[in-house]
C-alpha positions in Angstrom: -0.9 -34.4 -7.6 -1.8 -30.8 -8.1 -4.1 -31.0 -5.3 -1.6 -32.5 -3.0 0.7 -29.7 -4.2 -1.7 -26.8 -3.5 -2.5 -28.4 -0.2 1.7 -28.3 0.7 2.3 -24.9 -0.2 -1.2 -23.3 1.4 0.7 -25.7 5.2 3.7 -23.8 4.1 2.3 -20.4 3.9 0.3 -21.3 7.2 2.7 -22.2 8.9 5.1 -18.7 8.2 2.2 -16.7 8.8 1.4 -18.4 12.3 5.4 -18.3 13.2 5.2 -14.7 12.5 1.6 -14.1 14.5 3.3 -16.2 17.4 6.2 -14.1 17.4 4.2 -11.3 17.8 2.1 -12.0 20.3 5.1 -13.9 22.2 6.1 -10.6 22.7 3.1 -9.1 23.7 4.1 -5.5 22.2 1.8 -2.6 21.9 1.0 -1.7 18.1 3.1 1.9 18.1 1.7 4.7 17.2 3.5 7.8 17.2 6.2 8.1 13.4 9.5 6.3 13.7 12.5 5.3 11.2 14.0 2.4 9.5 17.8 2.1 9.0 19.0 0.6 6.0 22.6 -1.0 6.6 24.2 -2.4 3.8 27.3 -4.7 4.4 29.7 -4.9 1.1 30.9 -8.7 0.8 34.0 -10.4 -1.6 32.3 -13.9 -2.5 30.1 -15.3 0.2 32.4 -14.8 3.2 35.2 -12.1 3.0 34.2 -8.7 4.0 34.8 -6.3 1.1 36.6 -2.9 1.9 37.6 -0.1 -0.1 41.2 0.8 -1.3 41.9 -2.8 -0.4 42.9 -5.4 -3.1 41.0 -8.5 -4.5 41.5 -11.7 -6.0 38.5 -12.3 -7.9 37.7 -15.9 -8.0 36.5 -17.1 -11.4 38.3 -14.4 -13.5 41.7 -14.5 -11.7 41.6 -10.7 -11.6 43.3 -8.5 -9.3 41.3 -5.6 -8.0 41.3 -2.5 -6.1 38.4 -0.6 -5.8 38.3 3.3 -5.2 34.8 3.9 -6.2 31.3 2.3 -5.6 28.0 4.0 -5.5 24.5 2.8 -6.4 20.7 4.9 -6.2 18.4 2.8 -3.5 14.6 4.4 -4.5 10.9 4.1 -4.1 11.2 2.4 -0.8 7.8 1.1 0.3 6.8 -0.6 3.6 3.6 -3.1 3.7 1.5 -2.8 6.9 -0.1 -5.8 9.0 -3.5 -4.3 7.2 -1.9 -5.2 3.5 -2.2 -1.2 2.7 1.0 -0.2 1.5 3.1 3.0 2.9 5.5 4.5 0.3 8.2 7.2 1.0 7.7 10.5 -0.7 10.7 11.7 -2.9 12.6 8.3 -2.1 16.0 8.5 -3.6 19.0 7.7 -2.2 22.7 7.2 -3.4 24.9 4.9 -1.0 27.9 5.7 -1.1 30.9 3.0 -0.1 33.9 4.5 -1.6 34.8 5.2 1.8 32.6 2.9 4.4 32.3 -0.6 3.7 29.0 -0.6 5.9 27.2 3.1 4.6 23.3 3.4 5.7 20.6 5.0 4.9 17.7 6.4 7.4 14.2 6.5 6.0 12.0 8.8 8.4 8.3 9.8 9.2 7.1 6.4 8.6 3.8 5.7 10.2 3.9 3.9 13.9 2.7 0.6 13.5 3.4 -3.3 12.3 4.7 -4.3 9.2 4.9 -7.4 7.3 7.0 -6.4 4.2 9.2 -4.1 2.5 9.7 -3.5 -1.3 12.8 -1.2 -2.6 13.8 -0.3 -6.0 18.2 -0.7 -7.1 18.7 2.5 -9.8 16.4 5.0 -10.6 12.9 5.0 -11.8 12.2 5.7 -15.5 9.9 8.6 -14.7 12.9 10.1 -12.8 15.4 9.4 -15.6 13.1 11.9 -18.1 12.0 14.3 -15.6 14.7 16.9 -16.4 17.0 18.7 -13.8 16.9 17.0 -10.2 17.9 17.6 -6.8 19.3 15.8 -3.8 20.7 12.6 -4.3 19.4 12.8 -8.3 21.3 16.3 -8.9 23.8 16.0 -11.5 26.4 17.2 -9.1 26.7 14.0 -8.1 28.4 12.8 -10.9 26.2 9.7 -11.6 24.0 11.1 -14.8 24.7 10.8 -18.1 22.3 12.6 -20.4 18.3 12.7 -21.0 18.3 9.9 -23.6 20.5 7.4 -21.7 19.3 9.1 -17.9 20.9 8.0 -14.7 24.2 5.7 -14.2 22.1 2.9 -11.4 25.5 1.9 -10.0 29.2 2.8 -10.3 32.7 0.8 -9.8 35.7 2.2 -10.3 39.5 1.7 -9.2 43.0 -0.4 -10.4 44.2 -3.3 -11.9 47.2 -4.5 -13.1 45.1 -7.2 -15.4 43.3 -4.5 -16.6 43.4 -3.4 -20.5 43.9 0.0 -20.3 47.0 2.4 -20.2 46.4 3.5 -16.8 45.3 0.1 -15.2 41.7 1.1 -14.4 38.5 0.0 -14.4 35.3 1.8 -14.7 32.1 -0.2 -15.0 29.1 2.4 -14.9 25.8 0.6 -15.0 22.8 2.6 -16.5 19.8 1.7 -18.6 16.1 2.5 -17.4 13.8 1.0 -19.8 13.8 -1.2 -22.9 15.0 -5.1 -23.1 18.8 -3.4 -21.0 17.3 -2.1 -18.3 19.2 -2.3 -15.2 16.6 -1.0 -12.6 15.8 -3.8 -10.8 13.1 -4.0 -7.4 13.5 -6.2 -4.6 11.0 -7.9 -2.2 11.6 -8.8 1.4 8.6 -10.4 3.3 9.4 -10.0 7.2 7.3 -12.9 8.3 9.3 -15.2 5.8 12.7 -13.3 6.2 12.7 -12.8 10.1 9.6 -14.8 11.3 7.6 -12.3 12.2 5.9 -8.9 12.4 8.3 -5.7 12.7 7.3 -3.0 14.3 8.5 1.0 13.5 7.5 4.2 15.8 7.6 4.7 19.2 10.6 3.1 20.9 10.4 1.5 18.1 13.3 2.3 14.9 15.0 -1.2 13.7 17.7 -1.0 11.7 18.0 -3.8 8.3 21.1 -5.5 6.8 21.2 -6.1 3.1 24.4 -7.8 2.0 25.9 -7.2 -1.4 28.2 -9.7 -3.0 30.8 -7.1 -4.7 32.8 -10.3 -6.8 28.9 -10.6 -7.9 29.8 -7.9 -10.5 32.0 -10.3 -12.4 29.8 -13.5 -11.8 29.2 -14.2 -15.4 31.1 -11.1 -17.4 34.1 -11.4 -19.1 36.9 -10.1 -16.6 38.8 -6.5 -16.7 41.3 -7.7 -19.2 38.4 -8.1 -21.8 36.2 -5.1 -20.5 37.4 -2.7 -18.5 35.3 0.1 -18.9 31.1 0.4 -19.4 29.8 3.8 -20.3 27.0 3.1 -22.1 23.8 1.6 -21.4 23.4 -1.8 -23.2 24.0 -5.7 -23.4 27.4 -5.5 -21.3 25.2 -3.3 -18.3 23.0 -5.6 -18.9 24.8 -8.5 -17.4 26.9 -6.8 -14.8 23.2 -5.3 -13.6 21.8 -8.6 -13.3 24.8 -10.4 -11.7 25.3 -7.5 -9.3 22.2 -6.6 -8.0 21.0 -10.1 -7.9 23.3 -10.3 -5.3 21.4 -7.7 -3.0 20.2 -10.2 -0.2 18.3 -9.5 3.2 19.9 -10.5 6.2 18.9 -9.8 9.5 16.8 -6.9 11.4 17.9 -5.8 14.8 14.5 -4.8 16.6 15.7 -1.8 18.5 
């Protein structure tokens, strides 16, 4: 049975892998050479179908909570890219904070990446540990930006802010500030998109070459398994209750499409 079993998944893996290489050569496309970019779009979602906005209210599903968000940032980091050779390319200083507070759709542009084919892509949600204990940053890591709470408890990953009449504070908001870098409530989580399995085939970048990627992120997601805003409406503090919303949340970072050119 084990046998049998190996033998299914190495068709499997044969079979993507030839999809891919078809693909490819269907195509007949010159390997590029000269640098070129990658676009990260991210597309904000409410459950697995309505588009999320900001300033617009929500009816969350499972909790019965009515929500209006005003706030919601999260760092994207340490973005790598896997060429058709299995060496890896990695972005130098790569730290971003997207920012949808006011663009239901924000993007990021990763530039100078080496022309050629590529077969997968690897990118952290939050920020490294090494960053979170490095002292004063810059860019998108200065503390200017509002998302940093001190060098024992380091960088807040992700931030949600905005109203509620459910909610159990004075003012009717809700803040839930996700931080935690190391240690059994770390929130730093790394995802893993294989191309050839994702989009059946290879992807080229340089040249004429500079494709643009949709991630979608399921906003509700936050409140997948926490308790809703009339039990916890505010997390400032790395711990159990980041914990959750950290997994829920950016478990929900999915890939889901790359436009070519």
């Amino acid at each position: 049975m084990k046998t049998m079993l190996n033998k299914i998944t190495l068709a499997a893996i044969a079979a993507v892998m030839l999809g891919a290489s078809a693909c490819r050569e269907k195509n007949n496309e010159p390997i590029p050479i000269s640098n070129g970019s990658l676009t990260m779009k991210f597309e904000h979602t409410w459950g697995s179908s309505q588009a999320w906005e900001p300033n617009k209210t929500f009816v969350h599903a499972r909790t019965n909570d009515t929500l209006t968000f005003t706030m919601l940032k999260y760092y994207i980091s340490n973005i790598r890219l896997l060429r058709s050779d299995e060496t890896w390319w990695s972005q130098p200083n790569s730290y971003y904070l997207v920012d949808a507070s006011t663009n239901a759709s924000p993007t990021i542009t990763i530039t100078d990446v080496p022309g050629t084919e590529y077969i997968a892509m690897q990118y952290t949600i939050g920020v490294d540990s090494a960053r979170n204990v490095s002292g004063a940053q810059t860019g998108a890591l200065s503390v200017i930006n509002g998302m940093f709470w001190d060098w024992n408890t380091g960088y807040i990953m992700a931030k949600a802010e905005g109203t509620s009449p459910n909610a159990n504070t004075v003012s009717k908001t809700f803040a839930i500030h996700l931080g935690g870098f190391a240690g059994p409530n770390k929130v730093v989580t790394t995802k893993n998109i294989d191309f050839r399995a994702e989009a059946n085939r290879y992807v080229a970048i340089g040249d004429v070459y500079n494709p643009t990627m949709t991630v979608k992120v399921d906003v509700a997601s936050l409140w997948k398994t926490a308790p809703g805003v009339g039990t916890i409406s505010t997390v400032h503090m790395e711990g159990p209750q980041a914990a959750t919303f950290g997994k829920d949340f950016f478990g929900s970072f999915t890939f889901s499409n790359i436009t070519l050119k």
